[in-house]
C-alpha positions in Angstrom: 80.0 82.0 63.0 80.3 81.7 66.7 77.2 81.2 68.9 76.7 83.3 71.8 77.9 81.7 75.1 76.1 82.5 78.9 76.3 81.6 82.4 74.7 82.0 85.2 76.7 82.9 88.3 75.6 80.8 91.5 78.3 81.8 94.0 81.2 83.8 94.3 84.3 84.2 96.4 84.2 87.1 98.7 86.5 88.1 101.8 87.4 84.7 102.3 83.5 83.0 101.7 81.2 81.6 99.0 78.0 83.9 98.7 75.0 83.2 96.6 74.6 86.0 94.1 70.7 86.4 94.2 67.5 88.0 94.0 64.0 88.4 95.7 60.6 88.0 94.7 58.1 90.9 96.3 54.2 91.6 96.1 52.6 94.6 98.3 49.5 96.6 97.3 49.6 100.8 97.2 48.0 102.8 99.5 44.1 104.0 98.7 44.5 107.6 97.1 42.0 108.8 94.7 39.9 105.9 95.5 41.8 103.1 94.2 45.2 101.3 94.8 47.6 99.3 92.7 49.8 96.2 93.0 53.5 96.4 93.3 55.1 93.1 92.4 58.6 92.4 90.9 62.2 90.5 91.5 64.7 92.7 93.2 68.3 93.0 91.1 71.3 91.0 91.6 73.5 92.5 94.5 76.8 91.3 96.3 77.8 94.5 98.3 78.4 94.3 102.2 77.1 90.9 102.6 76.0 90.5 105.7 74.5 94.0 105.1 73.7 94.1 101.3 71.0 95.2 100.0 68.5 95.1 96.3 67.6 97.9 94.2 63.8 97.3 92.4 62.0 99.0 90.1 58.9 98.5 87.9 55.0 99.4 87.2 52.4 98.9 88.7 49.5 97.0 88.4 46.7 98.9 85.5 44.2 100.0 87.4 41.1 102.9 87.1 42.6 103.7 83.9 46.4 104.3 84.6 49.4 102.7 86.1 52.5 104.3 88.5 56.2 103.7 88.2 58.5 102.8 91.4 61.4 102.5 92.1 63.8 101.7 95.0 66.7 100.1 97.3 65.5 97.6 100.1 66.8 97.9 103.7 69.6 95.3 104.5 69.1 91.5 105.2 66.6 91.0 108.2 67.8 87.4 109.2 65.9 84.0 110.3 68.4 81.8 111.5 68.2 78.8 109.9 65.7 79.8 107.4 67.5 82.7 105.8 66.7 86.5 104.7 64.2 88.8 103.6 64.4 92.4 103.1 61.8 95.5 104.1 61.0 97.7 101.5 58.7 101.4 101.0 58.6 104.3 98.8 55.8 106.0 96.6 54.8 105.4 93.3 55.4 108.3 90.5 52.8 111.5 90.5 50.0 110.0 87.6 46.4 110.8 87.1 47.0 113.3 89.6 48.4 111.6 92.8 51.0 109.0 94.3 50.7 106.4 96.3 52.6 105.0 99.1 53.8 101.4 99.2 55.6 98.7 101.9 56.5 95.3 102.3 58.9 92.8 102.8 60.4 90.2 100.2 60.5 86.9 100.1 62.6 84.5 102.2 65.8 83.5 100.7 68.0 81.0 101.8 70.7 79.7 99.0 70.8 76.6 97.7 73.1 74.1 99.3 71.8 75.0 102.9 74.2 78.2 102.9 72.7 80.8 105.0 72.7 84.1 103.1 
């Protein structure tokens, strides 16, 4: 019987450089609709497409509250850069119609700078 075998990718080769495949930690709250708002929170996906103007896709729910959650879902704008310090992404949409009413969301995602000191 053969075991199941995994690795995780840390770089790859692309148009002649080493990029960090990686993701993003984000955290926002909802607008106030129907008297109440929600917490959006999640990692964004994997992505390695333009680079130096890539962006994430996200999705999730939100946080339970008066009684009901709201799905989301999304793609961030590309890589807002801090030179020396890395990247972050801004991000907005609106929840799904529950209860009755949306709600609108932004934010921006954490700083991400790869590991090794390469600027991503």
């Amino acid at each position: 019987m053969r075991d199941n075998h995994y690795h995780d990718i840390e770089y790859i080769w692309w148009d002649n450089r080493v990029v960090a495949v990686h993701k993003h930690s984000f955290s926002t709250q909802t607008s106030v609709n129907d008297g109440h708002q929600h917490v959006v929170q999640g990692t964004t996906k994997d992505t390695v497409q333009g680079l130096d103007q890539h962006v994430h896709s996200f999705e999730g729910q939100t946080t339970f509250d008066d009684g009901h959650v709201h799905y989301f879902r999304g793609w961030t704008g590309p890589p807002i850069v801090i030179p020396n310090r890395g990247h972050y992404h801004e991000f907005a949409g609106m929840t799904s119609y529950n209860d009755g009413h949306t709600h609108s969301f932004k934010g921006a995602t954490s700083i991400l700078k790869a590991p090794g000191g390469v600027n991503i």
